[in-house]
Backbone as a chain_set.jsonl record, in Angstrom:
{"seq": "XXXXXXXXXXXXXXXXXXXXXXXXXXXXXXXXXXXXXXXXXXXXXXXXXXXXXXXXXXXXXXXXXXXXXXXXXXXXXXXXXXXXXXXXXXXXXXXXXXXXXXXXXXXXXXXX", "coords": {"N": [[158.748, -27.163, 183.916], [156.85, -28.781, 185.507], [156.745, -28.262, 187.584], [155.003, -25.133, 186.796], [152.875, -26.086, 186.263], [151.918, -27.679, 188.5], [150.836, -25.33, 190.126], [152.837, -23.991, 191.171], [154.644, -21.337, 192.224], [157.266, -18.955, 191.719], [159.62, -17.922, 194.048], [161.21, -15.504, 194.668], [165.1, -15.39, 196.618], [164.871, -14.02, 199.623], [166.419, -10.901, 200.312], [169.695, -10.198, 202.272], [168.77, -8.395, 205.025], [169.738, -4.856, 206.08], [170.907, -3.267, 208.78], [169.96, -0.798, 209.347], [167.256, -1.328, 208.427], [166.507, -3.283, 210.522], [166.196, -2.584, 212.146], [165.019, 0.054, 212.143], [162.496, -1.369, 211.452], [162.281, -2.645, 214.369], [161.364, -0.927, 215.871], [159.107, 0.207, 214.304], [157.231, -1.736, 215.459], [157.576, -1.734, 218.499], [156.585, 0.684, 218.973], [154.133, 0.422, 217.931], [153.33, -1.749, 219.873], [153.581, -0.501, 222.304], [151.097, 1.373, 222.142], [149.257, -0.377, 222.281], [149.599, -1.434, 224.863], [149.199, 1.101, 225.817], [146.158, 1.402, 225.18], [145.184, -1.153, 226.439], [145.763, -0.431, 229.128], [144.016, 1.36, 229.489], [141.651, 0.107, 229.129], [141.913, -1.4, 231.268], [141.339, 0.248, 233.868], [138.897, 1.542, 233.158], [137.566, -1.079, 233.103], [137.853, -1.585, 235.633], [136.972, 0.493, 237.378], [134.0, 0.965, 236.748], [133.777, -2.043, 237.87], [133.785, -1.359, 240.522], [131.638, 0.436, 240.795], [129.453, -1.117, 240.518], [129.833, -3.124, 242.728], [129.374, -1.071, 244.596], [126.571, -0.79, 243.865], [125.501, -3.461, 244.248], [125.828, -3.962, 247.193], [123.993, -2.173, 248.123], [121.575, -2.962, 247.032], [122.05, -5.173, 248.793], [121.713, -4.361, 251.603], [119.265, -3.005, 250.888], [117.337, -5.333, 251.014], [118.457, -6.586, 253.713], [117.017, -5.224, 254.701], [114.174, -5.096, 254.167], [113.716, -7.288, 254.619], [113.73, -7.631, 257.164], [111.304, -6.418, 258.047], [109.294, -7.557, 256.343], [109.784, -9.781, 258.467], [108.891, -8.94, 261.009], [105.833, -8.346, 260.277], [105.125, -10.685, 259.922], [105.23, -11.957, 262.191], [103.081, -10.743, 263.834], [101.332, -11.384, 262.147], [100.983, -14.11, 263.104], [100.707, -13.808, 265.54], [98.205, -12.246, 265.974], [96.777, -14.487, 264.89], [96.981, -16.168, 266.235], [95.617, -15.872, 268.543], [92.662, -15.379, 270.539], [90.332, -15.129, 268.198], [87.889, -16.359, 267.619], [85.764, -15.814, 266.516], [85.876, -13.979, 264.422], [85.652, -15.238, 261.691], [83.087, -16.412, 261.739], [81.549, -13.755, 261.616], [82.719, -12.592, 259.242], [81.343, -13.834, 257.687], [78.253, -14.396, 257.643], [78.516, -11.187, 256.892], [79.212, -11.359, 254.566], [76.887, -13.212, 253.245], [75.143, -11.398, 254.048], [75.388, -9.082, 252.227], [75.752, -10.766, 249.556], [72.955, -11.005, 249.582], [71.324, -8.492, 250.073], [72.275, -7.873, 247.432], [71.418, -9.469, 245.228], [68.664, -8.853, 246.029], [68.318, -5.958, 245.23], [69.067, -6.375, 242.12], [67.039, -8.285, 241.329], [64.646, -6.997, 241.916], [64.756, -4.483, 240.002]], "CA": [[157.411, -27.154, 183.395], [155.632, -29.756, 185.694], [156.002, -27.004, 188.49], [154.46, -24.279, 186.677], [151.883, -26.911, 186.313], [151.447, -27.756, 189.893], [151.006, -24.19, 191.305], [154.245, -23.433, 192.086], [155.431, -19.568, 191.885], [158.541, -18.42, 191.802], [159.683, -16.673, 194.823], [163.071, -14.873, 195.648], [165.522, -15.442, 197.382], [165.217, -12.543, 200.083], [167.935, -10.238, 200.339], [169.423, -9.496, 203.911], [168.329, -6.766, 205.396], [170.468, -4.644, 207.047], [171.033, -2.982, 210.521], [168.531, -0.287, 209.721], [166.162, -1.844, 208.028], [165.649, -4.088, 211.18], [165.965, -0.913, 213.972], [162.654, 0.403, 211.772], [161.254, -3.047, 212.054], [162.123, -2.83, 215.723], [161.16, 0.491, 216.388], [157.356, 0.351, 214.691], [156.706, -3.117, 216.246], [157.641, -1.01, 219.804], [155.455, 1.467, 218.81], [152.353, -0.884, 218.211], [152.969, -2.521, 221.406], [153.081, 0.866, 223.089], [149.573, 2.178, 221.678], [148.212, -1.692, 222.765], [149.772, -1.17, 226.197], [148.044, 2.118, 226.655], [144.809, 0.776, 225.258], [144.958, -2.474, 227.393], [145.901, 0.201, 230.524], [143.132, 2.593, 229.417], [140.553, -0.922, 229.635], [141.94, -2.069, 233.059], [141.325, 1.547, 234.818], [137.217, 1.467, 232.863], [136.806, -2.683, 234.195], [138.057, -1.34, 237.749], [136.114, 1.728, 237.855], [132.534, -0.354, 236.179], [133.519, -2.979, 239.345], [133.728, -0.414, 241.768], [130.179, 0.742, 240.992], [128.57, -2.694, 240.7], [129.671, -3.337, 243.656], [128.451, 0.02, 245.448], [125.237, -1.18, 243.515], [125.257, -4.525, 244.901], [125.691, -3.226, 248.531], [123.142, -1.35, 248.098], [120.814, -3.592, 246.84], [121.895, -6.188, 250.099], [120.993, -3.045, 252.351], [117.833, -2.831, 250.77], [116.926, -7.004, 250.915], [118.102, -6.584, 254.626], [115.76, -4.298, 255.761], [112.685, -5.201, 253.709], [112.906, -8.499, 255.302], [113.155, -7.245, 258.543], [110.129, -5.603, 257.799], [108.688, -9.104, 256.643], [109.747, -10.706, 259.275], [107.96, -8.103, 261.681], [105.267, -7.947, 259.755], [104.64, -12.234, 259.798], [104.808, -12.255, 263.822], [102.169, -9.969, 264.15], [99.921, -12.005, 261.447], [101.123, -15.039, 263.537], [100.177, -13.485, 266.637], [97.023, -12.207, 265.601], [96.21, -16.303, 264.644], [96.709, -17.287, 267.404], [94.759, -15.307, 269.624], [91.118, -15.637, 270.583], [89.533, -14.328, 267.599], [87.342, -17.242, 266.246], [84.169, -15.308, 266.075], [86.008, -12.627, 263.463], [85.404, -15.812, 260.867], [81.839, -16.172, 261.81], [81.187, -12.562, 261.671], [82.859, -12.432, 257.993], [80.827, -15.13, 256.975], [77.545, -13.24, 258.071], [78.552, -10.417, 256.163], [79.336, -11.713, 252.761], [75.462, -13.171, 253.347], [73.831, -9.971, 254.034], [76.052, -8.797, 250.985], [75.153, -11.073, 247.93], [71.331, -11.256, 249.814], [71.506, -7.448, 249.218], [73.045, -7.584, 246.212], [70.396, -10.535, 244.438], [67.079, -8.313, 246.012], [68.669, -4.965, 244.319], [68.861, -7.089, 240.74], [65.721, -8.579, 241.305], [63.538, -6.038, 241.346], [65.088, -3.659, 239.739]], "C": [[156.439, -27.817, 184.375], [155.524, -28.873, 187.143], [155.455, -25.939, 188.546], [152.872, -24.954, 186.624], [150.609, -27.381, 187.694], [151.046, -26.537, 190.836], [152.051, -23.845, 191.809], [154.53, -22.459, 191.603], [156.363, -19.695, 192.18], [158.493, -17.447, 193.155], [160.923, -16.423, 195.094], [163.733, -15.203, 196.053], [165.394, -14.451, 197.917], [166.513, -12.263, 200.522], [168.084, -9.902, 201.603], [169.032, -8.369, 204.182], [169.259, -6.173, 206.331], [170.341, -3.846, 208.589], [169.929, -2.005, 210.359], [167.398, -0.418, 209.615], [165.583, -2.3, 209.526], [165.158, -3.467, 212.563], [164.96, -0.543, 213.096], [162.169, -0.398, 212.406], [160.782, -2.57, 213.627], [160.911, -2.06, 216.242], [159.063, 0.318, 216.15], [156.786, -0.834, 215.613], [156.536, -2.358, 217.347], [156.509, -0.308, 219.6], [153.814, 0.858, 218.691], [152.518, -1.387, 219.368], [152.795, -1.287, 222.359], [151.761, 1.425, 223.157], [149.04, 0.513, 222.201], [148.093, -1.603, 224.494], [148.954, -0.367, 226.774], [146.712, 1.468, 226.75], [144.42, 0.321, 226.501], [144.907, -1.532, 228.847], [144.438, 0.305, 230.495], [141.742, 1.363, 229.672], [140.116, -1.244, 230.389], [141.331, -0.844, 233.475], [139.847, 1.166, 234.565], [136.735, -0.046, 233.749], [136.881, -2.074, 235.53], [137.201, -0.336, 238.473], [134.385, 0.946, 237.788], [132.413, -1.545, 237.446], [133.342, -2.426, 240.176], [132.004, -0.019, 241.894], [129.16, -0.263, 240.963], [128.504, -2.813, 241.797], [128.658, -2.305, 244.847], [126.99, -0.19, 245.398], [124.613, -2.092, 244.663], [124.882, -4.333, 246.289], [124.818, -3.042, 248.956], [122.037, -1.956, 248.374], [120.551, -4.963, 248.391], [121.06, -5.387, 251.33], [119.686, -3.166, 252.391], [116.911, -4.41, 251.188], [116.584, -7.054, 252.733], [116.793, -6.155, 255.568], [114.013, -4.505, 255.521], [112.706, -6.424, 254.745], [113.379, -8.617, 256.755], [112.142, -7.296, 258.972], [109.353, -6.785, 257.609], [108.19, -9.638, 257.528], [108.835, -10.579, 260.756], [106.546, -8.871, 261.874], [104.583, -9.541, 260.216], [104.449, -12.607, 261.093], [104.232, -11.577, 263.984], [100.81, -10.655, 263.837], [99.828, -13.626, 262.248], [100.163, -14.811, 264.895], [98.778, -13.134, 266.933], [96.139, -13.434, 265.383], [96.088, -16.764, 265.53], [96.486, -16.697, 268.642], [93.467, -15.867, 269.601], [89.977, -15.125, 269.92], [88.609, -15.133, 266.768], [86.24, -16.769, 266.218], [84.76, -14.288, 264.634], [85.003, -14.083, 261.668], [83.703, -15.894, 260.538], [81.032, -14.902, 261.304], [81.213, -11.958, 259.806], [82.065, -13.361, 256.887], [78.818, -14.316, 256.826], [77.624, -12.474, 257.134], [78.172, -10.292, 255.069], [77.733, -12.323, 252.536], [74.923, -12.491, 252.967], [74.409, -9.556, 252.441], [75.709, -9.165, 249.544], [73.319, -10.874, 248.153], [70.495, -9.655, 249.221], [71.246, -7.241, 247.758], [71.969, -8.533, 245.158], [68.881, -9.291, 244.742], [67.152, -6.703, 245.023], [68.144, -5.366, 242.387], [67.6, -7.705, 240.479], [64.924, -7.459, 240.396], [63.913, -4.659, 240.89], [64.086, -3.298, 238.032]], "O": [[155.248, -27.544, 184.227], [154.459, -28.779, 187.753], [155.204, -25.406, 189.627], [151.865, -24.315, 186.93], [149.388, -27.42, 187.843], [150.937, -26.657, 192.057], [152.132, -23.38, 192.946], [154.742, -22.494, 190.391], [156.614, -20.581, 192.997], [157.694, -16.534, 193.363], [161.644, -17.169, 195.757], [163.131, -16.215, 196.413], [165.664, -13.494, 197.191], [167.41, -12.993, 200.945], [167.156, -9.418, 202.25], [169.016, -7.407, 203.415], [169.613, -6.816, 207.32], [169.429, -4.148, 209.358], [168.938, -2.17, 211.072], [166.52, 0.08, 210.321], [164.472, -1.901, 209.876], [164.342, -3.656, 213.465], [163.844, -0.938, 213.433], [161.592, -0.396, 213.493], [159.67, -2.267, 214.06], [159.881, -2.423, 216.809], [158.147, 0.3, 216.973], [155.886, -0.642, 216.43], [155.35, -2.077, 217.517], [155.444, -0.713, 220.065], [152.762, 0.967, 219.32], [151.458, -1.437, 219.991], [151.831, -1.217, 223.121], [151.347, 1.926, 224.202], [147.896, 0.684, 222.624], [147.092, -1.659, 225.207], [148.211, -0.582, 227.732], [146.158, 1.072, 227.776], [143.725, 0.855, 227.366], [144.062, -1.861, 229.679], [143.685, -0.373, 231.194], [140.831, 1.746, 230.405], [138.945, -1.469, 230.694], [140.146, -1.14, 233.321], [139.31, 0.53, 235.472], [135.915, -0.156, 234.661], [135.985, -2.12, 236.373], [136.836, -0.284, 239.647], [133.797, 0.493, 238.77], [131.34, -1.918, 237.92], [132.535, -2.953, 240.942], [131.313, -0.176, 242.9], [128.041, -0.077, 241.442], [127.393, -2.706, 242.317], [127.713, -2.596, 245.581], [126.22, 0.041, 246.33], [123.777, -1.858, 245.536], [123.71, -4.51, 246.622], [124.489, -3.5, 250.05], [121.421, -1.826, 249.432], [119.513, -5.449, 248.841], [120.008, -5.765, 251.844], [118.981, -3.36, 253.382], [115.784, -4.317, 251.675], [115.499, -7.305, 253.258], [116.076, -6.515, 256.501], [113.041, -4.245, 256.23], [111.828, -6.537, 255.6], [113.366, -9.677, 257.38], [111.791, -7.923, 259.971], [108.695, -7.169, 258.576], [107.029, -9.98, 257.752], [108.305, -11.474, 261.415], [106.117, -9.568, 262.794], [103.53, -9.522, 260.854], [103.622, -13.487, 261.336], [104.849, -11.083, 264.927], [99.76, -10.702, 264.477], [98.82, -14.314, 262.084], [99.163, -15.461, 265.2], [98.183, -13.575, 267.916], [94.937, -13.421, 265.651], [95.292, -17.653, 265.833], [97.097, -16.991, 269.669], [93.139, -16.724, 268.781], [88.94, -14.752, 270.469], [88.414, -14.897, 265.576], [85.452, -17.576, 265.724], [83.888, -13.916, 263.849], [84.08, -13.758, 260.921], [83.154, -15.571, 259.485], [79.989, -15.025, 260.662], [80.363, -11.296, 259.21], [82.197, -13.497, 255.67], [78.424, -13.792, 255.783], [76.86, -12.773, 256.216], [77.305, -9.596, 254.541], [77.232, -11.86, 251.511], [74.258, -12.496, 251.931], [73.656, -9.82, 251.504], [75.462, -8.398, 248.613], [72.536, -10.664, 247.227], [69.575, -9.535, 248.411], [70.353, -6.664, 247.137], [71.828, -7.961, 244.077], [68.175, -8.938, 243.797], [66.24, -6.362, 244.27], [67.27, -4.856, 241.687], [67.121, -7.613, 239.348], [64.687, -7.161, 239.226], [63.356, -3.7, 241.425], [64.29, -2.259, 237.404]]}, "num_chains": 1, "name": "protein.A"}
């Protein structure tokens, strides 16, 4: 009584099982690990193939990095070179400009 009390069920003794019972057993267990195996194959081959093209990506993308900043790097000794030549009137000249420009640009609005 004071273990029907406590939660305690009744359970069986189990009965042995014999030789074929446990060659089934065996057998579907095999079989589930077989269909996991493939799976798990059929995963590896998709990760390896999915890395393969990342990488080709990647590559790609270094390719492209190289060459732009080639192109940069070109591009920055020219603006260097250009600095440091004898061009200090261009500043003057742009300075000037922007003058005539708003002086323009105020007598237009004026009298308009």
């Amino acid at each position: 009584m004071r273990r029907a009390r406590d939660g305690y069920s009744y359970q069986p003794i189990p009965r042995v099982a014999t030789e074929d019972a446990l060659e089934h057993d065996n057998e579907r267990m095999a079989e589930e690990l077989t269909g996991k195996i493939s799976t798990l194959k059929h995963m590896s081959i998709q990760i390896g193939d999915e890395v393969r093209y990342q990488d080709n990506l990647l590559r790609g993308l270094d390719d492209d990095v190289d060459r732009s900043s080639g192109f940069l790097g070109k591009t920055m000794g020219r603006v260097l070179k250009l600095g440091k030549g004898n061009h200090n009137y261009y500043i003057f000249y742009l300075f000037i400009f922007s003058i005539f420009v708003f002086f323009l640009l105020y007598i237009v609005l004026k009298f308009r």
